[in-house]
Legacy VTK file of the C-alpha trace (Angstrom):
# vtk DataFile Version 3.0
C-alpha trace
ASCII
DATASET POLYDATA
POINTS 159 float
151.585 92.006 66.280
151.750 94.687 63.600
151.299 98.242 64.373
148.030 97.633 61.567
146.818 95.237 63.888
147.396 97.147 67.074
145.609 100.182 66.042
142.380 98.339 64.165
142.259 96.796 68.076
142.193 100.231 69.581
140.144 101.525 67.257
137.230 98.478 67.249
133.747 99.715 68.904
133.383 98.375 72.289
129.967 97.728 74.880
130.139 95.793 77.329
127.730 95.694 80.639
129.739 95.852 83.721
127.051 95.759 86.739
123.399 95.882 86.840
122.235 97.230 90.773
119.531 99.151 92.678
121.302 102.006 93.730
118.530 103.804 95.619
114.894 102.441 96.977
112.843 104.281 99.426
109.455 103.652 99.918
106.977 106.299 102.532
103.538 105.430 103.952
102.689 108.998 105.770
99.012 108.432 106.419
99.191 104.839 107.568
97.438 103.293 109.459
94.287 105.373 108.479
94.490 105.602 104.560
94.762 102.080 104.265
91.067 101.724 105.505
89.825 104.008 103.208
87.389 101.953 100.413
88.396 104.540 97.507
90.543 103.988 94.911
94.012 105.558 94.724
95.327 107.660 91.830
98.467 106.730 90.839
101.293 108.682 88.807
104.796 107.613 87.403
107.539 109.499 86.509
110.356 108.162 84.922
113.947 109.206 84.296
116.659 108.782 82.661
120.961 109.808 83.666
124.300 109.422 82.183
127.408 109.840 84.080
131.010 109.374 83.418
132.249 107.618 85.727
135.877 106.779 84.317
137.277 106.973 80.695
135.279 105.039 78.449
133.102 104.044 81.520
129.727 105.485 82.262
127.134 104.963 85.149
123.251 105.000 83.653
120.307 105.456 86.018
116.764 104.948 85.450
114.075 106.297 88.274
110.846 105.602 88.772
108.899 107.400 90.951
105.428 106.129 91.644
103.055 108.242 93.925
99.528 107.019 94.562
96.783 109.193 96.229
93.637 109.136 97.919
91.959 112.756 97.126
95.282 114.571 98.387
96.829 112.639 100.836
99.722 109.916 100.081
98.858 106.211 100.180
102.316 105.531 99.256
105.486 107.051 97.779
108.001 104.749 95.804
111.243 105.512 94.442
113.628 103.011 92.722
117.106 103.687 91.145
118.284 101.214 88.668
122.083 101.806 87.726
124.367 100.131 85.446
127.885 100.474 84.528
128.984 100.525 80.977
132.248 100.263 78.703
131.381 101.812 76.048
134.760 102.693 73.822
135.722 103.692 70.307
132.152 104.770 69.182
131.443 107.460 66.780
130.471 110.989 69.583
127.284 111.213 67.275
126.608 107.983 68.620
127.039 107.839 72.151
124.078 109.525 73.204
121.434 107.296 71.980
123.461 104.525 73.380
123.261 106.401 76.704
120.003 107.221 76.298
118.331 104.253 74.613
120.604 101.208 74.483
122.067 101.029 77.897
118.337 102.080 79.684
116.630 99.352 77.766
119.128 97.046 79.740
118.698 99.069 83.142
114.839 98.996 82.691
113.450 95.634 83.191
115.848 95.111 86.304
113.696 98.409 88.195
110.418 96.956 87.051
110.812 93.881 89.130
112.453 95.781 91.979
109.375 98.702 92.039
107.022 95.657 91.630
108.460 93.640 94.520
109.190 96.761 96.858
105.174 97.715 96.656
103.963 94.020 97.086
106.370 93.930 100.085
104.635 97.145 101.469
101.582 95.346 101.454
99.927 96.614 98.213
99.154 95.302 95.007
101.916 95.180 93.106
103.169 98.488 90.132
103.924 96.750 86.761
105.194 99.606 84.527
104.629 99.677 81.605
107.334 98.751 78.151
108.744 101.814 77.188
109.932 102.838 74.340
113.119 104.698 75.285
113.826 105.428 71.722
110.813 107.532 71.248
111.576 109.062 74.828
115.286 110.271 73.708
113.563 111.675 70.593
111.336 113.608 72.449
113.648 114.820 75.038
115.781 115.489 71.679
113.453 117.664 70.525
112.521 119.471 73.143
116.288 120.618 73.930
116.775 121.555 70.055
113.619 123.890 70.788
114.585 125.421 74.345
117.960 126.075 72.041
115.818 128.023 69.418
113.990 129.722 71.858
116.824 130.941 73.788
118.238 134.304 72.969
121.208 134.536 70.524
124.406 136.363 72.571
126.525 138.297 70.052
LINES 1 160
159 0 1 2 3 4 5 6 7 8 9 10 11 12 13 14 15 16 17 18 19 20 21 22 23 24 25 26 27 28 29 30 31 32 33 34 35 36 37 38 39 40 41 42 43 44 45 46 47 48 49 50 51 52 53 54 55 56 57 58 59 60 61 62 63 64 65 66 67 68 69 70 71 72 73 74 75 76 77 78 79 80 81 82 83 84 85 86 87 88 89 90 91 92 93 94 95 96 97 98 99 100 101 102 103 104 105 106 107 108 109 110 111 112 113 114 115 116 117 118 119 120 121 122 123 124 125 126 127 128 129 130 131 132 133 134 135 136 137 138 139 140 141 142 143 144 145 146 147 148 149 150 151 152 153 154 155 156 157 158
């Protein structure tokens, strides 16, 4: 092999999925029996978010969390929380690209894996089951974008 060779090799973009897994599911019922009997319909609110760790070189860990809390006036019917990690290779990419790999590419992988575990985790509670919604996690890392560039231009200059 050439030296040419060798170093268009180490230089060639790599992505590569490791491992998909649930790294974290907990799920709390703290006014059962009771609430269940109650004919009103809960509220329910999801969060979502979304983490990038490195984990080794050229290796990172992304989580995406879901938390969904649904209420009766103000007491809990039930409290989910699912973790959806993957690992990643990701190698030999431009810095100005990493981040909406992190934060687009690699959740849109993570995501539909945590759907069907919050799903199946409520049904197996004995509720209804939580479909979350598609989401766009382009438009998500835009916004979250945007709002860091203007807690930046907010924050007091140092001299």
């Amino acid at each position: 092999m050439t030296d040419n060779a060798v170093t268009t090799e180490a230089q060639t973009p790599v992505f590569q999925i490791q491992r998909v897994y649930l790294k974290e599911a907990s799920l709390e019922q703290p006014n059962s029996p009771a609430i269940l009997l109650d004919p009103q319909q809960p509220s329910v609110d999801i969060q979502l978010g979304v983490e990038a760790t490195p984990v080794a070189e050229g290796v990172f860990e992304v989580c995406v969390t879901a938390t969904v809390h649904t209420k009766i006036a103000d007491k809990t019917v039930f409290l989910a929380e699912c973790k959806q990690g993957g690992i990643f290779e990701i190698r030999n990419l431009p810095e100005d690209q990493m981040g909406p790999i992190m934060g687009i590419a690699c959740p849109q992988i993570v995501y539909p894996y945590l759907r069907g575990n919050v799903a199946d985790l409520v049904t197996r509670a004995g509720f209804p089951p939580v479909h979350l919604a598609e989401i766009n996690f382009q438009a998500m890392y835009e916004q979250q974008q945007a709002e860091a560039a203007g807690q930046a231009a907010a924050a007091p200059q140092v001299q």
